[in-house]
C-alpha positions, 0 to 999 in steps of 0.5 A, spaced: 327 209 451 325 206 458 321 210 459 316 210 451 316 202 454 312 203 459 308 208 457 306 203 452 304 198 457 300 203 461 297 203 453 296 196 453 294 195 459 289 201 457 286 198 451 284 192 455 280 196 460 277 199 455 274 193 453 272 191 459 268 198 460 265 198 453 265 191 451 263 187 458 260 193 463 266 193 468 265 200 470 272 205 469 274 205 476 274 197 477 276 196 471 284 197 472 284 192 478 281 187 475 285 188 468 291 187 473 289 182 476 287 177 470 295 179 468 297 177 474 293 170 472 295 170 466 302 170 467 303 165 472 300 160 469 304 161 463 310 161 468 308 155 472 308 152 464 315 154 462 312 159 456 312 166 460 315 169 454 311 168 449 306 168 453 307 175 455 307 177 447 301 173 446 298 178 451 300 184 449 297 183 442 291 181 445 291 188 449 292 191 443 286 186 439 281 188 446 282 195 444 281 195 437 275 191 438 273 196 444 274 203 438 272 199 432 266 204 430 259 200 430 254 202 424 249 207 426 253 208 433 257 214 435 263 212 440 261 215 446 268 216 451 264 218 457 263 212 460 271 211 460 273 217 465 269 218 472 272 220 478 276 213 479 279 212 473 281 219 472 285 219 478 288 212 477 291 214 470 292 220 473 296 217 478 299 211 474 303 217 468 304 221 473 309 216 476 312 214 470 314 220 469 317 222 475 319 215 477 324 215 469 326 222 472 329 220 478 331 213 478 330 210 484 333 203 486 333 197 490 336 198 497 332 196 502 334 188 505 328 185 503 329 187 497 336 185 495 334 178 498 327 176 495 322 182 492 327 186 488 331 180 485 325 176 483 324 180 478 329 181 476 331 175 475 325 174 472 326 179 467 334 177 465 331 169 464 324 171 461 323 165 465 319 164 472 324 167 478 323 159 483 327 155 477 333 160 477 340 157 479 342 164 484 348 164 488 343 165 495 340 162 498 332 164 498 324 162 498 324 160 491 316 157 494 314 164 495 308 167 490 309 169 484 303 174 483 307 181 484 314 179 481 309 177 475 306 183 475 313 188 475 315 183 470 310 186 465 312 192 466 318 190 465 317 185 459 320 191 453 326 194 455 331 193 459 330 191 467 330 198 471 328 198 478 323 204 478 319 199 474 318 194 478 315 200 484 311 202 479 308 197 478 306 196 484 305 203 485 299 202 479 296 196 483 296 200 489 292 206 484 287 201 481 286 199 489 284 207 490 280 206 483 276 201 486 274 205 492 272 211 488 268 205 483 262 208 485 262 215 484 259 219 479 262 226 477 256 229 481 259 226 487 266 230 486 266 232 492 266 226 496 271 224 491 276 228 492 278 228 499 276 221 499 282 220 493 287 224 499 284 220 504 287 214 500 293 217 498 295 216 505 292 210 507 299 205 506 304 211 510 298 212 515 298 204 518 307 203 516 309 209 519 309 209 527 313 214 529 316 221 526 322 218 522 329 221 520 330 217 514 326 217 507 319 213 508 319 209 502 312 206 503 311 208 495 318 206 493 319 199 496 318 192 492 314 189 500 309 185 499 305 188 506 301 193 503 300 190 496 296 185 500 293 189 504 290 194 499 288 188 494 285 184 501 280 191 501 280 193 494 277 186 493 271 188 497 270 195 495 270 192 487 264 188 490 260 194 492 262 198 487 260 192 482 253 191 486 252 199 486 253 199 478 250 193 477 256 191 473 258 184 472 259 180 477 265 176 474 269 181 475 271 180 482 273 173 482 281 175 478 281 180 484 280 174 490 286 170 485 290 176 486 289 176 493 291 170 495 297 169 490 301 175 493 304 172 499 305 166 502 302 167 509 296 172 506 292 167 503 287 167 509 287 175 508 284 172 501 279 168 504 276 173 509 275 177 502 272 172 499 267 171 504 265 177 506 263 179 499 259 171 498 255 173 504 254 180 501 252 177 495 248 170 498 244 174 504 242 180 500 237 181 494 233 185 491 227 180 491 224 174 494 230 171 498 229 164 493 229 168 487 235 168 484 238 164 490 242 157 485 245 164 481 247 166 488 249 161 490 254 159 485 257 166 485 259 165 493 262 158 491 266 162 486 268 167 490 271 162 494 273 158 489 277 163 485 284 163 492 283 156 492 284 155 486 291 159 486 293 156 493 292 149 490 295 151 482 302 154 486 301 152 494 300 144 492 302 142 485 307 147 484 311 148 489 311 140 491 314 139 484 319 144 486 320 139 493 320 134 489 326 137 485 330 139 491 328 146 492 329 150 496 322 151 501 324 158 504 320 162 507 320 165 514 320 159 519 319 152 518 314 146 522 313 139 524 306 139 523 301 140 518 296 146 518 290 143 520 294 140 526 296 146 528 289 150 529 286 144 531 292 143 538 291 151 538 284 150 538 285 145 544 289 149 548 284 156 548 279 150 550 283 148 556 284 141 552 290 137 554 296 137 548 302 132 546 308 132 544 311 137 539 305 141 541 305 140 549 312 143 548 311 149 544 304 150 548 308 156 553 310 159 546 303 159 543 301 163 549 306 168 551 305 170 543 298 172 544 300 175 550 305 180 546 300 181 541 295 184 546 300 188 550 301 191 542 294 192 541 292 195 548 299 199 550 302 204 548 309 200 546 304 197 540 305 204 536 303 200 529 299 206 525 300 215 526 294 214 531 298 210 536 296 202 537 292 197 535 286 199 539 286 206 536 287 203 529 280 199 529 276 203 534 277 210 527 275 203 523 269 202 526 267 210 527 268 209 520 263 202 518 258 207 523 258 213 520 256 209 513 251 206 517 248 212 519 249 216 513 246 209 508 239 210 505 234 204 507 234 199 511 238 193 506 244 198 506 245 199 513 244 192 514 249 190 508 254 195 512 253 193 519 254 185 517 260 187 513 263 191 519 261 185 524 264 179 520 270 184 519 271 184 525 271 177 526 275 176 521 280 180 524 279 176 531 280 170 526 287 174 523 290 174 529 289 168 532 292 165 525 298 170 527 298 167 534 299 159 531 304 162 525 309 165 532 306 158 537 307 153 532 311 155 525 315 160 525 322 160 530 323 161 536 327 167 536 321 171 531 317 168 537 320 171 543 321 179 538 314 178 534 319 179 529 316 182 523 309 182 527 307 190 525 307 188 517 304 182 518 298 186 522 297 193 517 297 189 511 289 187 515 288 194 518 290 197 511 284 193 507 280 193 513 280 201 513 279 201 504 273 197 507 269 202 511 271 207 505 268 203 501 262 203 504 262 210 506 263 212 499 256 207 495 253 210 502 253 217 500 250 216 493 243 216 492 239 208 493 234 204 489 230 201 495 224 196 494 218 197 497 211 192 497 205 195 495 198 193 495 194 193 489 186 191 489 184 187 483 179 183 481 181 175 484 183 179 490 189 184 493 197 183 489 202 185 493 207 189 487 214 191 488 216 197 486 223 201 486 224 208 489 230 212 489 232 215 496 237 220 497 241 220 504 238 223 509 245 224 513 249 226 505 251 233 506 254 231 513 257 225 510 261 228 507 263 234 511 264 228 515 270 225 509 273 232 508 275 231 516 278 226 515 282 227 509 285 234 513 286 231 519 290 225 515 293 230 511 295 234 517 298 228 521 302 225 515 305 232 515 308 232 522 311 225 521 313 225 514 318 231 513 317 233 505 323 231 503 323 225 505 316 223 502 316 219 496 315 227 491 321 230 495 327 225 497 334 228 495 339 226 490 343 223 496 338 218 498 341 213 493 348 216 493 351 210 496 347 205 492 349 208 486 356 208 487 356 200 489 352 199 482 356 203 478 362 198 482 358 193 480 357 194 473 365 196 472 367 189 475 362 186 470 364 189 464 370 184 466 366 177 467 362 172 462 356 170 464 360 162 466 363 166 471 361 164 478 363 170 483 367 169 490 365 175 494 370 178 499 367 184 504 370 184 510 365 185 515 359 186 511 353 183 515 350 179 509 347 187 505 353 188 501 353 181 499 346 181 497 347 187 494 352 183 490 347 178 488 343 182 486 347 187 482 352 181 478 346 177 476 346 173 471 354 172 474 353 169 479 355 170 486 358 165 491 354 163 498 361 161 501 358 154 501 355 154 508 347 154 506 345 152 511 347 158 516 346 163 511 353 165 511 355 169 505 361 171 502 362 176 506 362 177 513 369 177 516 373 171 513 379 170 517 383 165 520 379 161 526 385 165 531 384 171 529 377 173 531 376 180 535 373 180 541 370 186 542 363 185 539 361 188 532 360 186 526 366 183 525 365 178 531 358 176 530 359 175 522 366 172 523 367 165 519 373 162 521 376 159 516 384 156 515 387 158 508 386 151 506 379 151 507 379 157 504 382 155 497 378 149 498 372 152 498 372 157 492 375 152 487 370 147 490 363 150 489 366 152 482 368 159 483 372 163 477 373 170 480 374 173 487 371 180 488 374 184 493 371 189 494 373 190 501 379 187 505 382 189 512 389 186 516 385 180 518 385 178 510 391 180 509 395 177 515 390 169 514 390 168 506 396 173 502 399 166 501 393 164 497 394 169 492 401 170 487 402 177 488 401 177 496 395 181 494 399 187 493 394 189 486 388 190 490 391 194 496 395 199 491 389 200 488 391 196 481 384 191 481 379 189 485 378 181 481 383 175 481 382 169 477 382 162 480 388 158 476 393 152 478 398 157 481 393 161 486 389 166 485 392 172 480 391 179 479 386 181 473 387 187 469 382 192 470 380 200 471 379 201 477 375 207 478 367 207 475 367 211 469 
């Protein structure tokens, strides 16, 4: 049954790109990225409104009416189904059943932190409330602020069914393909044979940039909810969706949902979506295939628009939204906090480059700001930054050049090498513009210990490499196909000579070693994901027991569940968990809720080490680092004063027995005869409820 509803939302998401081909000229292979990305609008603004739910009913309905319109024979027409298979979209609807399929087989599950605390439970959360994930009461403290854009787009595979975790990596893996489409744009079948290694060079894309050294464990890169390579890819696919519009002369509308999308992913990639938006505007403002003037107001008003369409998303969420949410008490959330404004954090960073003098807050982080643009240039230039299956940075950026390079060689006429070679020069400045982004978000924003370990600064980084590398395939690909070059002709007439542009199709000089050049690089990929990426630990080959333990804890998780009521708030008890089983717990009960033991502030969780204050280990470990020091008092008082009318014990040891045995009327000897796991709340103590322990 899960399974026939997502195959139906694959349909409808089908028939609304059918009419983009058929009705608006979006090209096949663009269309799967742009149908995505207008859902994604779509769906935000209805959650943002408080009517996601009917809204999403209104849209199916409008898919299915796209369609209809999009078949509907025409008198004196016959329906022609060509323009709707080329070698992109084939490989994106390929691709996107064909996980389905094996994805409803075998069942993957959220497991990764991240996902527990944020990506995975957003939408979830989303899909049990049909209502936007930041207005949610949840039992956790998180970034109820962060961009709605994937949560909203899982939810749409999610939106008939119940909620099943390989949805959600489906629908992300979908976007993923459409990007890959998008690349491909272009290519008639007559270039199928850049197409196909072209199509194997993109599959490794997202491990080729995340994966930095042989790995022991299953590389997850298509079964993970992150953000970081949906960012990236999108931040690329916008630019290959562009050149691939202009090559095909397909309407220029089409990219302005894919700029939106691009800025509506992450919090910190907004900057990313402006990079895109830019390049496309200079491509599309500074070339033309005319007189420069001809055309320019229409120009213009495009680039304007490109930039207009992340603005906005920034604007709509980023200012109105979230500051409504502020102003109702929410939490902000995010990876770090500030005392300063954005513009004044580049404008004293700036200050500092020039050697200008700063003050106060600034003047104190000054030495942290530099010391970041130190670390990040030892990862760049050594060998301590292994951020790709190529080694460092350097590495990375060098390959996309050669790339940008060979398209420029292999390009037909001066126009297409000119486009390519401004494309890779202002990349190449954004990516400077990137990292110095980088540097101030480590100097000024974020905390001093992220800082100090440019904590999570190899996600922040492939995200650009990633779009960056789908850019110079991009260019490659419109590269190898035949061009329309404008000359100017002389013709004698009788008022004197005319000067007449004329069109003239060139057929690369360099084609045949261009895509020799393709196939190269996709057998020199394949083979280096090879050495790193074990075949059973790939994405098409992970064992049943990679989930083993997940499962276990679910199927705990819904025994227990069975037993409480949705009024039920749930205090969790797992001697020395260090924050996962708890997030796991939140994400698993929902929509029962499960307590954060009260301390917000220092995200301290139910679980940990609860024990009285002279009970604490010595000897490092878990227990000691997550030890919360409370008599039996405090403990009492906070369960009954955050409202809690369940403990789940899911693990206690000597220490809790010995601390808080008198809190509970039977000395807790149910839970450790193996007779429960749950005690209600009552006057008396907390007492022992009936239950089959064991998970069917």
């Amino acid at each position: 049954m899960e399974l026939l509803c997502v195959l139906a939302a694959l349909l409808a998401l089908f028939l609304l790109c059918a009419a983009l081909t058929r009705k608006a000229r979006v090209p096949a292979a663009l269309a799967p990225l742009t149908a995505l990305s207008a859902i994604a609008s779509v769906l935000t603004l209805a959650g943002m409104a408080g009517v996601l739910y009917p809204v999403t009913w209104v849209l199916y309905i409008a898919c299915a009416a796209a369609g209809v319109w999009a078949f509907w024979p025409q008198k004196g027409q016959t329906p022609d189904g060509k323009a709707l298979f080329t070698p992109g979209s084939v490989l994106f609807w390929g691709m996107a059943l064909a996980f389905a399929v094996y994805f409803f087989v075998r069942q993957p599950i959220a497991s990764g932190y991240d996902e527990l605390s944020l990506w995975a439970t957003a939408v979830k959360v989303t899909k049990v409330d049909n209502s936007l994930y930041s207005t949610a009461t949840l039992g956790t403290p998180w970034a109820v602020t962060q961009n709605p854009g994937l949560p909203l787009l899982s939810y749409f595979f999610q939106f008939l069914g119940s909620y099943a975790d390989w949805k959600t990596y489906l629908a992300y893996d979908v976007l993923y393909f459409a990007c890959f489409a998008a690349v491909l744009g272009a290519l008639p079948w007559g270039k199928w044979r850049v197409a196909v290694p072209l199509a194997a060079v993109l599959w490794c894309t997202p491990f080729f940039f995340t994966i930095y050294n042989h790995t022991i464990y299953l590389a997850d890169t298509y079964l993970t909810t992150y953000g970081d390579v949906p960012a990236g890819l999108v931040f690329g696919g916008a630019v290959a969706a562009w050149l691939a519009l202009r090559q095909a002369d397909g309407p220029r509308w089409a990219v302005l949902p894919v700029l939106a999308l691009a800025a509506n992913l992450k919090a910190n990639d907004f900057v990313l979506s402006l990079a895109a938006a830019g390049l496309i505007a200079v491509d599309a403002w500074l070339f033309c295939d005319g007189p420069f003037r001809q055309g320019l107001a229409r120009r213009t008003g495009f680039a304007a628009a490109c930039f207009a369409a992340p603005m906005a998303v920034y604007y709509l969420w980023n200012v109105r939204y979230v500051g409504w949410l502020v102003a109702r008490n929410a939490s902000e959330g995010g990876v770090g906090e500030t005392s300063a404004s954005l513009g004044q954090v580049v404008v004293n960073g700036v200050k500092i480059l020039l050697g200008q003098p700063v003050e106060g807050f600034f003047a104190e982080r000054q030495p942290q700001f530099l010391q970041a643009m130190a670390d990040m240039g030892h990862q760049f230039w050594t060998s301590d930054g292994k951020l790709s299956m190529i080694g460092q940075g350097r590495n990375v950026v060098g390959l996309i050049l050669l790339v940008f390079a060979l398209a420029a060689v292999v390009a037909a006429g001066r126009q297409l090498k000119a486009r390519i070679a401004v494309l890779a020069g202002l990349s190449t400045l954004c990516f400077v513009g990137y990292n110095l982004m980088l540097a101030l978000s480590y100097g000024f924003i974020f905390k001093d210990f992220q800082a100090a370990s440019l904590q999570d600064y190899n996600r922040y980084i492939y995200s650009y490499y990633i779009g960056w590398f789908l850019m110079a395939l991009a260019c490659l690909a419109v590269a190898l196909l035949p061009q329309m070059c404008r000359q100017i002709q002389l013709v004698k007439e009788k008022d004197g000579p005319t000067a007449v542009f004329r069109f003239n199709l060139y057929t690369p000089r360099w084609g045949l070693a261009g895509q020799g050049a393709v196939l190269l690089l996709a057998a020199a990929m394949l083979f280096r994901q090879g050495q790193i990426v074990l075949p059973q630990l790939s994405v098409l080959g992970f064992a049943d027991s990679e989930f083993a333990d997940r499962r276990n804890i679910r199927a705990e998780a819904d025994l227990v569940c069975s037993y409480l009521t949705e009024e039920d708030r749930v205090f969790f008890v797992s001697q020395g968990d260090n924050g996962e089983r708890w997030f796991s717990a939140v994400f698993d009960f929902y929509p029962v809720l499960v307590d954060y033991s009260g301390i917000v502030s220092e995200m301290i969780g139910g679980g940990g080490e609860l024990g009285l204050p002279e009970l604490k280990p010595d000897e490092e470990g878990p227990k000691n680092f997550y030890y919360h020091g409370f008599t039996a008092d405090e403990l009492d008082a906070i369960v009954r004063g955050n409202g809690c009318t369940v403990l789940y014990l899911q693990t206690i040891d000597d220490i809790f027995v010995q601390s808080y045995a008198e809190l509970f009327t039977d000395g807790l000897a149910a839970v450790q005869n193996g007779e429960t796991l749950l005690y209600r709340v009552t006057d008396a103590g907390f007492a022992p409820m009936e239950m089959e322990v064991s998970a069917p």
